[in-house]
N, C-alpha and C positions, 0 to 999 in steps of 0.2 A: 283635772283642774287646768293643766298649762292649754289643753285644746279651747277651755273655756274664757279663760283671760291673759292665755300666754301673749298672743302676738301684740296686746295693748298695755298689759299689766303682768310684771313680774308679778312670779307665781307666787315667791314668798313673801313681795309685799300686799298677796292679797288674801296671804295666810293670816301675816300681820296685822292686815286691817281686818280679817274675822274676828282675831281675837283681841281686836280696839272694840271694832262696835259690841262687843260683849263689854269690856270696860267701860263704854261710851254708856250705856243703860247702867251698870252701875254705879257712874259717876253720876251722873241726871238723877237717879234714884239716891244715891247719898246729897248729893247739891239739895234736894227736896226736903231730905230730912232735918238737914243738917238748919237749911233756911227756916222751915215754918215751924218744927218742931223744935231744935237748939237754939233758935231765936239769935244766928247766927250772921255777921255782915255777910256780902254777900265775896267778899274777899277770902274773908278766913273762910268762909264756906268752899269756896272754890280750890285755895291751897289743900286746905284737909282733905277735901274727896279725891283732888288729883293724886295728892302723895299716897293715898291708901289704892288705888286703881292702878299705878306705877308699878307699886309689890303684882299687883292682881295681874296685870299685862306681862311683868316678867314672867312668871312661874306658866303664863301660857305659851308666853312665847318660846319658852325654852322646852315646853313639854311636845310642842304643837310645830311651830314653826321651823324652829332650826334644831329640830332633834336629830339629825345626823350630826351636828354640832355640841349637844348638850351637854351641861356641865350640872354636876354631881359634889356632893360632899364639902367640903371649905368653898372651891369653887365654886359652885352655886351662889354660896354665902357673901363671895368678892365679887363676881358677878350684878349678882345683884343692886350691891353697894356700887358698881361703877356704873351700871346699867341707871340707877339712882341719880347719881353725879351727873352722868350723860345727860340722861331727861330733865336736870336741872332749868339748863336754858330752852326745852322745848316747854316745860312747866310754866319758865320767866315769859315765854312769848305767851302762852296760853291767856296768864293773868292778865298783860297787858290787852291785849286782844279783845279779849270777855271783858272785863274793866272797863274798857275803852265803849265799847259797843254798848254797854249797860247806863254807862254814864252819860250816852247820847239818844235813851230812850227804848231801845233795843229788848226788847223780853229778855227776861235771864237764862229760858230753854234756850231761845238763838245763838243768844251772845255767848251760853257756854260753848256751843257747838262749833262755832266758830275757830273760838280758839282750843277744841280740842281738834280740830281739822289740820288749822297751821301748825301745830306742834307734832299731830303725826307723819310728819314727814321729815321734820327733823331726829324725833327717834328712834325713826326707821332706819334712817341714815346712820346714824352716829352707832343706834347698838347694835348694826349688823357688823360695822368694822369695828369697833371700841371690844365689845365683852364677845360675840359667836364670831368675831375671826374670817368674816365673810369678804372677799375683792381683796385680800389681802395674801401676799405672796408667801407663806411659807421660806424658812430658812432651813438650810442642808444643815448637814452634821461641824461642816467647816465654816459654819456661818455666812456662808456664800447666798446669796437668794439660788431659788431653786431653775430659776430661769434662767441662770449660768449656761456656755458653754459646755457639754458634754464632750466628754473624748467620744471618738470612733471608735467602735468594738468591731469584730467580725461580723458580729451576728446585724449591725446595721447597715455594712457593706451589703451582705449577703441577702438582706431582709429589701436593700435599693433605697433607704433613707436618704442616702450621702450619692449625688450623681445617676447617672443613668448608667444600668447593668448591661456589662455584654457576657451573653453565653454563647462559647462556639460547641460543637460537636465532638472531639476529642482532646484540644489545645483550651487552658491549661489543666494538667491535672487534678488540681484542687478542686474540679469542679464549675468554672470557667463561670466565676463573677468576680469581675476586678472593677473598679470605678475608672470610670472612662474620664481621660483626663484631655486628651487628645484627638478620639475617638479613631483608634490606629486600625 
């Protein structure tokens, strides 16, 4: 996958948008219903299919996309409700968007498309760092970010992390890697 749209497109945003355009035909497929059959605005029609395809893009995204990240059990459950929350205002730009577009003559298929386009990208954004945790720093046990300063151990002296290594031939005993401060 990264050979095929890594160097243009991250790889898990086009996990993400796998498992949109799966939502994106479910949505269009409830939009339809919901219009010709529920004799539906095309407002409400629009909120209802987005809020139920929300659930539907979660549970993918979490099974699919960031499942070295997934969350399980209550979690899932808060997740979801935040991942919810999140896509709130990609939801709010959706409707304006498709509204807007529909209101100016625009096909309903287009106009929805539209604004499920601009909105994917804001919940790509928001729910990789809001609910999976993703660009986002991890904190230590002492509440430090984890991109603190580390102490020096032996084994980073030894290993040449810190300075350039000098080994002589017999001097010093320890095996002759010291961090060259001076280069004596």
């Amino acid at each position: 996958m990264h050979k095929l749209v890594g160097e243009w497109i991250p790889v898990r945003y086009a996990l993400f948008g796998m498992i949109g355009a799966i939502g994106v035909v479910a949505q269009l497929v409830l939009m339809g219903f919901l219009l010709y059959f529920g004799r539906l605005t095309f407002d409400t029609a629009q909120v209802t299919s987005s809020l139920l395809v929300i659930g539907l893009n979660y549970a993918g995204d979490n099974r699919i996309t960031f499942r070295h990240r997934r969350l399980r059990g209550w979690h899932w459950v808060s997740g979801l409700a935040l991942f919810a929350l999140a896509c709130s205002l990609g939801l709010y730009l959706n409707l304006r968007v498709a509204s807007g577009l529909s209101a100016m003559g625009v096909r309903w298929i287009l106009a929805s498309l539209a604004g499920i386009l601009i909105a994917s990208v804001w919940n790509y954004s928001v729910g990789a760092i809001l609910v999976w945790r993703i660009n986002r720093p991890p904190a230590n046990f002492a509440g430090q970010p984890s991109f603190a300063r580390k102490s020096r151990t032996f084994q980073d002296r030894r290993a040449g992390r810190y300075g350039r290594r000098i080994r002589s031939q017999n001097w010093p005993p320890n095996g002759g890697f010291f961090r060259c401060s001076t280069c004596w």
